[in-house]
N, C-alpha and C positions, 0 to 999 in steps of 0.2 A: 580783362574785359570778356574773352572767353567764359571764364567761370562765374559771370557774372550770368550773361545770357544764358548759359544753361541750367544756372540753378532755377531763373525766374520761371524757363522753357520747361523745366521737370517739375514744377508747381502748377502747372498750367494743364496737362497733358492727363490721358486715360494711361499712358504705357511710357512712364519717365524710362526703361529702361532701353526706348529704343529711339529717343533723343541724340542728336550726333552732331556737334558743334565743332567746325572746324576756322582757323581764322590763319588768311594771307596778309601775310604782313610785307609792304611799301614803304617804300622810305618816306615819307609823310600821313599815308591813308592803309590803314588795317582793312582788309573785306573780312565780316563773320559770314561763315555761311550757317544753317540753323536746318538740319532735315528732320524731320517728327514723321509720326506713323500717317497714312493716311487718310485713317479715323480721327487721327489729332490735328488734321491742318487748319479746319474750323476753327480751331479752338484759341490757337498758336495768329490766326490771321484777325479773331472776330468779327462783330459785324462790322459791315463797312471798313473794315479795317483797323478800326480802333484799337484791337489791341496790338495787333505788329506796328503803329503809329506812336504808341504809348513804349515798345519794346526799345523803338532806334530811338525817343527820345532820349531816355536812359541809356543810351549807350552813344549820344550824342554828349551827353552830360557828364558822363564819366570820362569821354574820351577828351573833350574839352579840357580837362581838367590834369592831363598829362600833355596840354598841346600837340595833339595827334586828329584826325578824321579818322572815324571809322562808318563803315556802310553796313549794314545787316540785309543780306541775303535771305528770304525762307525759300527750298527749295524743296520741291514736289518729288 
């Protein structure tokens, strides 16, 4: 799931090389965490939030699908 959010995260982004996806893993529930530059947080969050809403779904969807949670993180 990591490498999922980061690939979408470096498609997304002016400066995929300073993308940094880290993920805590729980015995039931994974946290991604997801830091981008801070000319990319716009980008990464969209308006209203659409696109970090569209990011956890797909990772809500994928994590589903191995019977796990996982939560996505963007941090600043």
């Amino acid at each position: 799931m990591k490498n999922l959010i980061e690939t979408i995260a470096k498609a997304l982004v002016d400066h995929p090389e300073q993308v940094k996806v880290t993920e805590v893993e729980g015995e039931n529930t994974s946290v991604i965490e997801l830091a981008v530059a801070k000319e990319d947080l716009g980008k990464v969050i969209g308006k209203q939030g659409r696109t970090a809403r569209a990011l956890r779904t797909i990772l809500t969807a994928a994590s589903t699908k191995i019977k796990k949670r996982a939560v996505l993180e963007i941090i600043e």
